[in-house]
N, C-alpha and C positions, 0 to 999 in steps of 0.2 A: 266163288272163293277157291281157289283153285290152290294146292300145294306147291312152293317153290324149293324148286333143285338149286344146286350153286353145285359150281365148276373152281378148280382151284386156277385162275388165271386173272392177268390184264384184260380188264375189257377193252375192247376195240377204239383205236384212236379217235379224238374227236371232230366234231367239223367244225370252221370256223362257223362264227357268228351271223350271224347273220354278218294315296294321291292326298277339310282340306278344299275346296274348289276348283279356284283358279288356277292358283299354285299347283295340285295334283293332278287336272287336265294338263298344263303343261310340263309336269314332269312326264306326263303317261306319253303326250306326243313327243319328246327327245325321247322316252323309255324305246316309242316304235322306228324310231331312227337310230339308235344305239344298236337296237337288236341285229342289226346286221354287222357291226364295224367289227374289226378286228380284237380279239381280247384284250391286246398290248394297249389298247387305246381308253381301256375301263380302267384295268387294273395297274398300278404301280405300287410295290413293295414300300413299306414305310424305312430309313433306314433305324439302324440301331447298333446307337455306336458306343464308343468300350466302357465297358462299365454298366451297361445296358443289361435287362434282365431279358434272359433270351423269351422269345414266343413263344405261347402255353401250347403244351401238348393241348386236343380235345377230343373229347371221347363223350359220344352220344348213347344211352342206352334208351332205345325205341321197344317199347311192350307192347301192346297189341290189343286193341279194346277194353283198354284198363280206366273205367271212368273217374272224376274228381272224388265223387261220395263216397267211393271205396280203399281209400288208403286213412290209416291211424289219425298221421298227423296233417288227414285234413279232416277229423273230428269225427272220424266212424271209430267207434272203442272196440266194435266187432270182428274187426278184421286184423288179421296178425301182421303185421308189414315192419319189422324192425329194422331193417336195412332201409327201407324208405324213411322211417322216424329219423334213421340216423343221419341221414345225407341230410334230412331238413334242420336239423341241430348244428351240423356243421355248416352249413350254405343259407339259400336264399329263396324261400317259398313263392311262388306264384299265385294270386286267389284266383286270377281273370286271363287264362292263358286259353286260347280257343283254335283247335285245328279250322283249316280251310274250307276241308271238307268232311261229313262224318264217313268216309268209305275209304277203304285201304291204300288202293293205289294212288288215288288224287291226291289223297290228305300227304302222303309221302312224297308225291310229284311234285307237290306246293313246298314242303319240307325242303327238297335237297334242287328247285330250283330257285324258291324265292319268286315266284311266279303264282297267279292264282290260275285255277283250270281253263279258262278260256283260253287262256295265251300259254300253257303249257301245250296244251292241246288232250292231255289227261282228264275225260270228262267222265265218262260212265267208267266201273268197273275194273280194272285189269286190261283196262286199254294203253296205247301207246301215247307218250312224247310225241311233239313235233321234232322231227329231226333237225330241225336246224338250232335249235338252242342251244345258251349254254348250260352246266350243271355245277353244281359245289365241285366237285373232284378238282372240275375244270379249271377254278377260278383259285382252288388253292395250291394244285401243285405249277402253277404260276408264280406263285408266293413262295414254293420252297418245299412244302407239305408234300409227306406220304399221305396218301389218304386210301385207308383201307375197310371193308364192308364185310361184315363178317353175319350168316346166314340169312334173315328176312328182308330186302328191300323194296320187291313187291314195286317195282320204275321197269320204265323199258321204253325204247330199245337200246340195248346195249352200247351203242355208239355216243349216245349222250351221258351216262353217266360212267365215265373213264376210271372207276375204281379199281383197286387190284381187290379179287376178291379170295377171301379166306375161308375157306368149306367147316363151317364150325354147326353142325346139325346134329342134337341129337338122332342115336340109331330110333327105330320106331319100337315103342314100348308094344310087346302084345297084350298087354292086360289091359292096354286104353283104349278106347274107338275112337282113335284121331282124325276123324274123316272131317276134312276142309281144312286142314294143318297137321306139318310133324311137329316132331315130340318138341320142340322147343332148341335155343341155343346151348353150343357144349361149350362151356366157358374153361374148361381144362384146354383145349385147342387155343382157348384165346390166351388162356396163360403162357403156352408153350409159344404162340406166335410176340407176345412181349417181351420174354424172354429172348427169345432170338432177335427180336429188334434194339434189344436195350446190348446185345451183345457184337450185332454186325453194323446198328447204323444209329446208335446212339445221337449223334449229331446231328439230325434230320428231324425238325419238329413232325410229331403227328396225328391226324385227323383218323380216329377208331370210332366206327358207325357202327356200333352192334344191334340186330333185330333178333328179340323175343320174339316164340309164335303164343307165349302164355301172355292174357289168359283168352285166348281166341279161343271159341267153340271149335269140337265139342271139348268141354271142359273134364277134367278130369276126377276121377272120382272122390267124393271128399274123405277125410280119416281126420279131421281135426276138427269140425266143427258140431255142433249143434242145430239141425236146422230147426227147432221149437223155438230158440231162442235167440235166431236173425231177427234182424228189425225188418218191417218189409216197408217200405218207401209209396209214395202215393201213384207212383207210374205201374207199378205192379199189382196182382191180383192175388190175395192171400187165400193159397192153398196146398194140399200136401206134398204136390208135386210142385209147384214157384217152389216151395222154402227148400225141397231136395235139390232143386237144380242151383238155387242161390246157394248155399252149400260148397256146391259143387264151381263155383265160379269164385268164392271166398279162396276156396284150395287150392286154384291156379294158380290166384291173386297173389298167394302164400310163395308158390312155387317160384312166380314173375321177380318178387320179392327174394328170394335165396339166389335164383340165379344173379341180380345185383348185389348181392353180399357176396358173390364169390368173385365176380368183376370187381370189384373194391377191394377187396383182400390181395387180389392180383397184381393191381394198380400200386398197393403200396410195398408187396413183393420186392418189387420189382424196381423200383425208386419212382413209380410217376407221380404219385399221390401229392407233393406239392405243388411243381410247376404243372397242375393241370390240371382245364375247364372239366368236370365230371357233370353232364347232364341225363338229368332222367326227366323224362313223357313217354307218352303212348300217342296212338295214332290217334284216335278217335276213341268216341266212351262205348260204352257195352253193348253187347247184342240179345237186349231187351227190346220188345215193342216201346214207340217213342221215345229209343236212345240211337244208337247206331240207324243207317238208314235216313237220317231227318234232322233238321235244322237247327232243333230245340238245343238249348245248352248241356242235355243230358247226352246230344251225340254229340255234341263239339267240345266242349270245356273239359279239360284233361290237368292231371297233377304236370305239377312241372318244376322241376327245384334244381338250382344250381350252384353246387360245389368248388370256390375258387381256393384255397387256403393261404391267408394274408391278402388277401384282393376283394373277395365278397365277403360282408358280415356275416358271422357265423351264426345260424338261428334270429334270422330277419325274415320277414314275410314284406310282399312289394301286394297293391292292390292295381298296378299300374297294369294294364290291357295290351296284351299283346297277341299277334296271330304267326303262324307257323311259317306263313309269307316271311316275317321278320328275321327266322333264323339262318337262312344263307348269308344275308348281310351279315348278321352278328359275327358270325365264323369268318366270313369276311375281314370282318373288323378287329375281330382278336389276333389276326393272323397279320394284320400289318397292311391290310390294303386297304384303297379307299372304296368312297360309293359307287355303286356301279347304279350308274340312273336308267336304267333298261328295268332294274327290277320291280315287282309292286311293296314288298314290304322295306323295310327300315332295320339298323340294327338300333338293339335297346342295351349295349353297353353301358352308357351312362345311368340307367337302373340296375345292373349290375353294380356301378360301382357306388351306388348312393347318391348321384350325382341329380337323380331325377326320380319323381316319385309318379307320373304320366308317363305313358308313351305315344299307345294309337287314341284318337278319338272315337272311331267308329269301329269295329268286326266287317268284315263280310265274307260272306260263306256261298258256297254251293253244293247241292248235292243234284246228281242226275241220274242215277240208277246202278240195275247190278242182273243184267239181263232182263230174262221172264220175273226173276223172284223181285223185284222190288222196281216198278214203274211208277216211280211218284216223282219228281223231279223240283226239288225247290232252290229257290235263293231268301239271303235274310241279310240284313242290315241292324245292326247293336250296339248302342250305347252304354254306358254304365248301368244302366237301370234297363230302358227300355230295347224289346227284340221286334221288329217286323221282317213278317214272312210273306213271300211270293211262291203260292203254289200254281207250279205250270198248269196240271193235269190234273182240278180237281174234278174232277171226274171220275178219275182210277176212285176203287177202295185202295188205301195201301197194306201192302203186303209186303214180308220180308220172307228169307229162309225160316224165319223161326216162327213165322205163322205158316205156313205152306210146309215145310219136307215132315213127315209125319212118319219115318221107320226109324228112328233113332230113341231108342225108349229112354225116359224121364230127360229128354230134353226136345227143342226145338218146338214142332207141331204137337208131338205129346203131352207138351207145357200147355201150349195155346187151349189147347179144346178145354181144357178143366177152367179157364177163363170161360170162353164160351159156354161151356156147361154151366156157369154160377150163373152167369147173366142171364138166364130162362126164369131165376125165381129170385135174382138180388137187382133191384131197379137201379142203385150206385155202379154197381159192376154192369150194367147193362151202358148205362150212362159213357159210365168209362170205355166199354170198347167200340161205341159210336163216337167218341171225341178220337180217339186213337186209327180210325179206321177211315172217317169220312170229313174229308178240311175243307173248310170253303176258301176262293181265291188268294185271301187277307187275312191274315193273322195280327195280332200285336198281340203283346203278353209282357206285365209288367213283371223282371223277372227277381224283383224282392219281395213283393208278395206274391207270387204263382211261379218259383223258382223252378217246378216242373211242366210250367206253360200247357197247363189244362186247361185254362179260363181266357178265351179269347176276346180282347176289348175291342177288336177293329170296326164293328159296329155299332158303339156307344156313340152319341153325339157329343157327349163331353170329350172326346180324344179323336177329334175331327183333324182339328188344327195336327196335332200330335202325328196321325196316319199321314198327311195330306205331307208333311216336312218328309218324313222317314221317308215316304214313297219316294218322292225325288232325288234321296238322297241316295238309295236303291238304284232308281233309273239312269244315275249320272255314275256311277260304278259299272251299271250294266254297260253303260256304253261306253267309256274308258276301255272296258274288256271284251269292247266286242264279240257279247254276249247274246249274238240275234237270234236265238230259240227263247232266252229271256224277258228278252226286246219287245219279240212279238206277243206275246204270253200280256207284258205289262198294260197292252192295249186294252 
């Protein structure tokens, strides 16, 4: 987890260019004949002509292991998130919105190509792109778009994602131990860079990609909550040191939380606030054992709510399934262009506008590691209900940072051992950090009643049939994304 710098420049020009069954095997095969053709050959600007309501500014604000269970108004009373409450009162709630992957760089790789890992080439860690793709920047200042990234994006290498980038980083607080991130975004910077756009190029619609590093570990210290009286959820281990650090990740949450109230306060400064898509997500869910790191919905399923005013109903919640894959099209699609069939995911426009209450059928996800500290590597396949998981490597124990670095006091490893400590004389807690530490090949997990995917059914015989469908449904994605470390693994 390494800290990211920003440089205030253009990044380097780009290069050119290079599912469902039937139908999605042969989109994926034109998807790998597309990938090479030239841009001009995907994309064509929609026209819009007089009288036409110009194309919506869009502005992403991306947080940073901020999971679904820990914001207000998706039914935690515990956690102060009033700027979150409020975008959901005026916009469009998500219940079933699921990153790619639960690990930073992927899940963001998947984000801003519209690609899943395989075919981005983003598979473990803070690794790179394939150089020859294309990226959002790409595909929108085609269209007309400024598109500009202002401090966490966590993609590479620079050649693919063409943004101009804006140096908006908090200085480093010393009173925090921000080791594995700075201080967070300086959203005063983003104010002064609106400002200057609303005054020098007004007439240029635009794409505003902001990264939070809140609430990423290590988390900072709490002043407003209560840790006697967090709830502690069934993934976690209740003890004095969990409820300090939960605490302490509430306060980030809080912090994640103000820095978008003051992006929205900016926003309507400034005149964007109508003509404009405001989206808030996070990358992936927390960096708890069995959240970040892992396939379960507690690392993948993230808040997700979207702000149109006059366009999306105000205080609507959608149950309609969507993956991260999807959002390059969408921006695609708001912006006036058409489909680009190189991509994996879809835009879900038409669930913005009420027009559709479905989007994906299936999820799929990957996760592949993060160095030494976390060699587990799975893939899963998700329906409305039900989850199956492919563990590559069951064999590993898994391990993350936060089981493993152990000089960070009341968090990380310091957390872990007071688990491990309870487990010597509490047989549930003992229970628990054998399900969390050692998986067998197969998973299923029904996830309305085991929404925290502790209870694995893949060995039931009644849910024979059930394994035996997901599997294939697994294995023919795998190989759509030529996915052969998968591949082999599903043997």
């Amino acid at each position: 987890m390494k800290a990211q710098s920003s440089k205030f420049k253009v990044q380097g020009k780009l290069q050119a260019p290079g599912s469902n069954s039937s139908v999605r095997r042969s989109r994926a095969l034109l998807g790998a004949l597309l990938l090479f053709l030239p841009l001009s050959f995907e994309l064509c600007p929609l026209s819009f002509g007089a009288g036409a309501a110009p194309r919506p500014n869009l502005v992403l604000f991306l947080s940073d292991d901020h999971g679904v269970d820990f914001v207000g108004c998706y039914g935690n009373k515990s956690v102060h998130t009033p700027n979150m409450d409020a975008l959901a009162k005026d916009g469009l709630r998500f219940t079933r919105a699921f990153a790619g992957s639960p690990t930073c760089s992927p899940s963001r790789a998947i984000i801003f190509t519209g690609l899943h890992s395989a075919r981005n080439g983003t598979m473990g860690n803070h690794t790179d792109c394939r150089p020859d793709i294309q990226s959002l920047p790409t595909y929108l200042k085609a269209l007309g778009y400024r598109v500009v990234a202002a401090n966490k994006t966590d993609v590479r290498p620079a050649s693919v994602f063409g943004w101009e980038v804006l140096p908006a980083t908090l200085p480093k607080n010393p009173n925090i131990n921000r080791r594995y991130r700075p201080e967070g975004l300086d959203t005063a910077k983003v104010d002064t860079f609106l400002a200057s756009h609303t005054k020098e190029r007004a007439d240029e619609p635009l794409c505003l990609l902001l990264g939070d590093n809140a609430p990423h570990v290590v988390w900072e210290p709490n002043r407003d909550y209560d840790p006697a009286a967090l709830p502690i959820p069934p993934n976690m281990v209740d003890t004095p040191k969990t409820r300090a650090a939960l605490a302490n990740y509430y306060q980030d949450i809080t912090t994640a939380d103000r820095h978008l109230g003051e992006v929205m306060a900016s926003l309507k400064r400034h005149g964007f606030e109508k003509n404009t898509v405001l989206l808030y997500t996070s990358d992936q869910g927390p960096e708890w054992p069995h959240c970040k790191w892992t396939c379960y919905d507690t690392g993948l399923r993230v808040p997700f709510i979207v702000r149109w005013p006059g366009v999306v109903k105000a205080g609507a919640t959608t149950g309609a399934m969507i993956s991260f894959a999807d959002l390059t099209p969408l921006f695609v699609d708001l912006a006036g262009g058409k489909p680009i069939a190189s991509l994996d995911g879809r835009s879900f426009k038409d669930v913005l506008l009420g027009k559709a209450s479905k989007h994906d059928e299936f999820i799929y996800a990957s996760h592949t590691g993060d160095g030494e500290m976390n060699v587990f590597p799975q893939r899963c396949v998700r329906d409305e209900r039900w989850k199956f998981i492919l563990n590559l490597k069951p064999e590993n124990k898994w391990t993350t940072h936060f089981t493993k670095v152990m000089d960070i006091p009341g968090s990380h490893g310091d957390v872990y051992a007071t688990w491990l400590d309870k487990a010597k004389s509490d047989a549930a807690t003992a229970k628990f950090i054998e399900t969390i530490e050692r998986h067998p090949k197969w998973e299923l997990h029904d996830t309305e009643a085991d929404p925290y995917e502790l209870n694995n059914l893949a060995a039931q015989p009644a849910q024979a049939a059930r394994v035996s469908a997901m599997k294939t449904s697994l294995q023919e994605w795998l190989t759509r994304q030529q996915d052969k470390e998968a591949l082999e693994a599903m043997k």
